[in-house]
C-alpha distance (Angstrom), angle and dihedral (degrees) to the residues before:
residue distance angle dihedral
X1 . . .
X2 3.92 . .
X3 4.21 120.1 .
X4 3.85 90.0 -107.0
X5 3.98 91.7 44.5
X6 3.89 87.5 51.7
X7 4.14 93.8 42.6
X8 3.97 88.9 48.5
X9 3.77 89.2 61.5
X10 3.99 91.3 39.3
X11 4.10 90.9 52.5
X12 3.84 89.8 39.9
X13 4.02 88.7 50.1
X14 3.86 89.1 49.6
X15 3.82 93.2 44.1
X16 3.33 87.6 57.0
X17 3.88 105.1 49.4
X18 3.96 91.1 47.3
X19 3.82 86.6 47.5
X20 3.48 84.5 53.0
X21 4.34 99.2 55.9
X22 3.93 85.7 40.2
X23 3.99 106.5 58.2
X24 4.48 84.9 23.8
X25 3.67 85.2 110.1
X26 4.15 112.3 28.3
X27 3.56 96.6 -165.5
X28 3.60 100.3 51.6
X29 4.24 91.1 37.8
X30 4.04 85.3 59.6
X31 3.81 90.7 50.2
X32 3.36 92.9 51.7
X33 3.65 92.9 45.2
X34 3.76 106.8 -117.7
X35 3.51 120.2 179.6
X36 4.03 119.2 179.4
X37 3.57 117.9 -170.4
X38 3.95 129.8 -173.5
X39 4.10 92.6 -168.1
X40 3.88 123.0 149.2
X41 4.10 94.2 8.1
X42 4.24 86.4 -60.5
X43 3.53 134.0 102.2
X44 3.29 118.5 -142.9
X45 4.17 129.3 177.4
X46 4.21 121.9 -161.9
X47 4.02 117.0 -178.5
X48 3.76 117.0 -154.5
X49 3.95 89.2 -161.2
X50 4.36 88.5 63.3
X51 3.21 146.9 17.5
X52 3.83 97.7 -146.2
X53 3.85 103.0 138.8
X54 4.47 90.4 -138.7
X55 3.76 81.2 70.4
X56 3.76 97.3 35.1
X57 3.82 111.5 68.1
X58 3.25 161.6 73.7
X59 3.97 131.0 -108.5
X60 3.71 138.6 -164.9
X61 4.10 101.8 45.4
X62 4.28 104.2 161.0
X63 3.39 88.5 9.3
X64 3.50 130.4 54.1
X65 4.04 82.4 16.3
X66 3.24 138.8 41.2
X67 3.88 114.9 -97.0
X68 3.76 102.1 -131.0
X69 4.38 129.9 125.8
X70 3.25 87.0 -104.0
X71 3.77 100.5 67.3
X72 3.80 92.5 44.7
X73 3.56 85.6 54.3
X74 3.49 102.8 59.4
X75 3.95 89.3 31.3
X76 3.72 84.9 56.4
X77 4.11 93.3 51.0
X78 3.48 88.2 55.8
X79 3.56 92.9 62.3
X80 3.09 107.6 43.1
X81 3.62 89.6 50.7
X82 3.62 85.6 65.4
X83 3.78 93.8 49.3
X84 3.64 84.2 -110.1
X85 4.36 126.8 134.1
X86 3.88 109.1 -128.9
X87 3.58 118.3 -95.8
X88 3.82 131.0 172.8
X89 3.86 126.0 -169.6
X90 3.95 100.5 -140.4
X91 3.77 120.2 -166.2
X92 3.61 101.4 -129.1
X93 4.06 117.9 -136.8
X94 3.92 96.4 21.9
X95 4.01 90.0 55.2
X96 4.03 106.5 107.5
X97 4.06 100.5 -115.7
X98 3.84 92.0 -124.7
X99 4.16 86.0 58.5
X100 4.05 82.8 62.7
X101 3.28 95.3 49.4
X102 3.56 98.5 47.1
X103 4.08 83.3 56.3
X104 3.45 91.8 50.9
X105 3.91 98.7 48.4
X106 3.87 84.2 50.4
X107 4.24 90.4 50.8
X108 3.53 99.7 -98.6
X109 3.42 126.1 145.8
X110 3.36 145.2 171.7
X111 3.90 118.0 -92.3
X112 3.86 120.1 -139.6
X113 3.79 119.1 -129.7
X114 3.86 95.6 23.8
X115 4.12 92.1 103.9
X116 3.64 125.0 147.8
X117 4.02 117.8 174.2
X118 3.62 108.4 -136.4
X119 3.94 107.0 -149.8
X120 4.22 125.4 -169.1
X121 3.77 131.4 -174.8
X122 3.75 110.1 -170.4
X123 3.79 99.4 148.5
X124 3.98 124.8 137.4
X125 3.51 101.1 -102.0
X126 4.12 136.7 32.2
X127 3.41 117.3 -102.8
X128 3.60 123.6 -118.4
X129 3.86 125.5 -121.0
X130 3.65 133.0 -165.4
X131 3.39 117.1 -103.6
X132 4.07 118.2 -105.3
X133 4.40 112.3 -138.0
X134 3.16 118.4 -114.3
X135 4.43 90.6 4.8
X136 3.52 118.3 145.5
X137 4.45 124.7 172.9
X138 3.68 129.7 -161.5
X139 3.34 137.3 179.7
X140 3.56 111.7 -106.9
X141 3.85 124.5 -132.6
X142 3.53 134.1 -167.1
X143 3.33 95.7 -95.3
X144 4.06 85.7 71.0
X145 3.70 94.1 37.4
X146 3.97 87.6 121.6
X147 3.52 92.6 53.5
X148 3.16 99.1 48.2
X149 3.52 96.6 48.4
X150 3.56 87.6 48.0
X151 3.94 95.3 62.5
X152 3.72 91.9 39.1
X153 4.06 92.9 55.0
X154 3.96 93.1 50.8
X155 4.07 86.9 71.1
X156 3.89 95.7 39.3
X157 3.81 101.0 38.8
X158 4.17 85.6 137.1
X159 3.17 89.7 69.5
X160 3.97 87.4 70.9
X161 3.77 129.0 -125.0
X162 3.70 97.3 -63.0
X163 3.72 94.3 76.7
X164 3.69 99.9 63.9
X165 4.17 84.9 59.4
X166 3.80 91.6 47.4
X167 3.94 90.9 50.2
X168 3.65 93.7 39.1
X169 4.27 91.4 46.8
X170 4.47 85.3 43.4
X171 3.63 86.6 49.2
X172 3.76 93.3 44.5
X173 3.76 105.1 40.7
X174 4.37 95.2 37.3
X175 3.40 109.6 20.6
X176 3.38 98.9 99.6
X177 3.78 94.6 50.0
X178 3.83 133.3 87.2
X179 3.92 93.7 -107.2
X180 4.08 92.0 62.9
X181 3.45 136.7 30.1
X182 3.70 118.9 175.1
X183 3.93 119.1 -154.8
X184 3.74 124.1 -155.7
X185 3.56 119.3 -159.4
X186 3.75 127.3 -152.7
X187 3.75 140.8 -176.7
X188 3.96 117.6 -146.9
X189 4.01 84.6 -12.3
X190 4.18 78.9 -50.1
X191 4.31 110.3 134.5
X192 4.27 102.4 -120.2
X193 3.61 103.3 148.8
X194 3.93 155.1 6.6
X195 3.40 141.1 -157.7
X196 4.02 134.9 -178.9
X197 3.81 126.8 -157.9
X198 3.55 119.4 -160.8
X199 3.95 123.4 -157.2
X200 3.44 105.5 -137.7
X201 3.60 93.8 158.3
X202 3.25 131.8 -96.0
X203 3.96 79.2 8.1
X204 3.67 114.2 72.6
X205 4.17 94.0 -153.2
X206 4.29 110.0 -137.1
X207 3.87 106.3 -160.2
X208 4.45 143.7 140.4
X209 3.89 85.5 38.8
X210 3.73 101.2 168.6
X211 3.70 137.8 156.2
X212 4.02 124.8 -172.9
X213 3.36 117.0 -106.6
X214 3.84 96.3 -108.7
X215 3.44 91.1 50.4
X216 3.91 92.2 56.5
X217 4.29 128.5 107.9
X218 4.21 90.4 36.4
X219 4.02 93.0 89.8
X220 4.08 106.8 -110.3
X221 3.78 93.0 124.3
X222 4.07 83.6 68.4
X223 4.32 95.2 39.8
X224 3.85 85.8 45.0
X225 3.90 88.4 54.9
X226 4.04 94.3 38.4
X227 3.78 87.7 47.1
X228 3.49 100.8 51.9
X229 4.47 84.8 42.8
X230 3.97 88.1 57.6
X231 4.35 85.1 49.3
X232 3.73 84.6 52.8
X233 3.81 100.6 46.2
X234 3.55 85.9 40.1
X235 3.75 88.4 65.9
X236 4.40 93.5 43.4
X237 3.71 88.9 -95.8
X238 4.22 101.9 142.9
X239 3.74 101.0 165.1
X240 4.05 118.4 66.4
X241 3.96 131.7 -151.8
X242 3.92 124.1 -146.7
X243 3.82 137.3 159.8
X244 3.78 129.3 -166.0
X245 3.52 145.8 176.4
X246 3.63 95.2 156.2
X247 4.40 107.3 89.0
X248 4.04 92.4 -149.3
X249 4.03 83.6 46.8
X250 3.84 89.6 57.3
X251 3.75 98.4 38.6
X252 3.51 93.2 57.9
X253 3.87 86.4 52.3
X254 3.68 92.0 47.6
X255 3.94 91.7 52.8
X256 3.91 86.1 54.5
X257 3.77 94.6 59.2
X258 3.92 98.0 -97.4
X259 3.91 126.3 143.3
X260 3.81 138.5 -136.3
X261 3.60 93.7 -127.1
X262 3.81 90.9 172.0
X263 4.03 152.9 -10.3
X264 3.66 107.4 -124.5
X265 3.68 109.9 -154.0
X266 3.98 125.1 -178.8
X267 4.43 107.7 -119.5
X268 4.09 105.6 -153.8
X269 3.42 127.1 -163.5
X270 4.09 110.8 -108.1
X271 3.38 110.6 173.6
């Protein structure tokens, strides 16, 4: 499969999971003024409520569409519809040159500190992880949406207190679908960690891996990501999602076999 091929499926994979927190809870996605769009091969999100640029963008430019004028320009209606400037998370590497210097011609450029490693394991066999005392995962239903939520919010409390509702309402309204499962880890029957995989076939999705602070330095951030892998391969998945800003985060997928496939770096319009 060719770099672009593989960072089209990546994108798509990620488009889907942040889809997935934003429209979790309807209600509260309407008065916040979410508006997804998949226009011109791209998906692209804008938020009324914020301005942060993670929630206002647009992914998949040279590679899950074509990079022509006439995608930027409707891409570029779009935002400023929403009263938002144009910005474009571009996988770095995989990105056909000429797709760059489209951006550029058009007064993009690249905007430092907006990083996100872009990891893939799509070898022929599962990796093997050591096992974790006293370390027991279950799939979480709705039922324990709350607790789960709970767990997952104590190691993403920047995000502010609207992400424990949107993982508690994803948790609630999906998780006992296909498309999510949510894992809750626990220590001596203890809650330490979580984990969700999302089937976004043939991508099996890894994201909200947490572990509690307490809990940290014993290995279950790796055994929550193998565990979740064997759920996926279990299922016929072969090629793996995961995205990191966080260096322990992407050592512990680099000891499991997993590759930076990319840097994916937000382009915004300057001039």
């Amino acid at each position: 499969m060719k770099s672009v091929e593989l960072a089209a499926l990546m994108q798509r994979t990620e488009g889907v999971e942040i889809t997935s927190y934003l429209v979790a809870d309807p209600r509260g996605a309407k008065q916040s003024g979410v508006r997804v769009s998949h226009a011109g091969g791209l998906i692209s999100w804008t938020m009324k409520s914020t301005d942060n640029g993670f929630l206002n963008r647009a992914l998949g430019f040279g590679t899950m569409s074509d990079a022509t004028g006439a995608v930027l320009d409707r891409l570029e209606r779009r935002f400023a519809a929403a009263g938002r400037a144009p910005r474009i998370a571009i996988a770095q590497g995989p990105t056909p040159r000429a797709a760059l210097r489209l951006l550029e011609r058009r007064g993009y450029a690249p905007e430092e500190g907006t990083e996100e490693h872009i990891y893939c394991y799509d070898r022929l066999a599962l990796p093997r992880a050591r096992s974790v005392d006293g370390l027991t995962v279950e799939r979480v239903g709705p039922a324990h949406a709350a607790e789960y939520a709970k767990i997952a919010f104590a190691s993403f409390a920047e995000r502010g207190p609207w992400f424990r509702g949107i993982v508690e309402a994803l948790v609630r309204r999906r998780g006992h679908g296909r498309s999510l499962s949510a894992y809750l880890g626990r220590i001596d029957g203890m809650p330490a960690a979580t984990g969700m995989l999302f089937d976004v076939r043939p991508v099996a999705g890894l994201g909200n891996g947490s572990v509690l602070r307490k809990f940290r330095g014993r290995g279950i951030q790796s055994a929550m990501i193998a565990h979740r892998m064997r759920a996926g391969w279990e299922r016929g998945l072969r090629i793996f999602f995961g995205q990191t800003q966080n260096p322990a985060s992407a050592h512990n997928l680099e000891d499991l076999g997993w590759r930076l496939l990319y840097t994916e770096i937000d382009w915004v319009r300057t001039t």
